[in-house]
N, C-alpha and C positions, 0 to 999 in steps of 0.2 A: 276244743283243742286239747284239755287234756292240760296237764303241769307243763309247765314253762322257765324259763331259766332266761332274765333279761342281760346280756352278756355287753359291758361297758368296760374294754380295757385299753392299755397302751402297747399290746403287741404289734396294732402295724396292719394294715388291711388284709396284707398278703402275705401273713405270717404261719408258719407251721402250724404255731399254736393252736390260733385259732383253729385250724382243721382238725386236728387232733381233740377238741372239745366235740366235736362232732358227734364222733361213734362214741364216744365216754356218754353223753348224757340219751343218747337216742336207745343205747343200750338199757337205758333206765325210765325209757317211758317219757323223755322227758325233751321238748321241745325247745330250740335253741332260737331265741328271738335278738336279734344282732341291734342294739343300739349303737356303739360308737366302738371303736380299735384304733383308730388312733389319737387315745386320749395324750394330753400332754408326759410325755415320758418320765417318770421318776418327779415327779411333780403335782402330790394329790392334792393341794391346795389349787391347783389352777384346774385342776382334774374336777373337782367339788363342785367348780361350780357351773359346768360343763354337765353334769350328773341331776345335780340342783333345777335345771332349766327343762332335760329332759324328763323330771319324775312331774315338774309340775302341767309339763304338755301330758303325760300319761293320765294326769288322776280325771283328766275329763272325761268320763266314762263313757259318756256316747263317742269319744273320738275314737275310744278304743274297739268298738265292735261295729264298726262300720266299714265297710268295703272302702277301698282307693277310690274306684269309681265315686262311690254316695260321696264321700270325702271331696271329690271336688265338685259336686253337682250341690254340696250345701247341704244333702238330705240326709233327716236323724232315722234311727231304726224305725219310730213307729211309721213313717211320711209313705203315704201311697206310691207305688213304683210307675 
């Protein structure tokens, strides 16, 4: 996949913003992976802990390079197809 850019904010699902990150980082090689937009607004304390839940689903590493599919069929990278 190449550099990545995990992208957690409070603009809003359907915000400008967010589109406009689009061509900024794609222009730089660099791939936009959408965790959350509507974080709680002006609120990084509730926002944290929001952040806090998702970095600790991320650090599973096998979670993270497994297909959707493998992901719900249970199956780790190495597991026979």
């Amino acid at each position: 996949m190449g550099r990545c850019v995990h992208l957690f904010t409070d603009f809003g699902i359907g915000s400008l913003y967010v589109g406009q990150l689009h061509p900024l980082l794609r222009g730089r090689g660099v791939t936009p992976l959408h965790l959350l937009h509507d974080a709680p607004r002006f609120n990084p304390r509730a926002a944290s802990y929001l952040l806090a839940a998702l970095l600790s689903a991320l650090a599973d590493e096998s979670a993270r390079w497994r297909s959707p599919k493998e992901l719900a069929m249970g199956r780790r990278n190495n597991s026979p197809r």
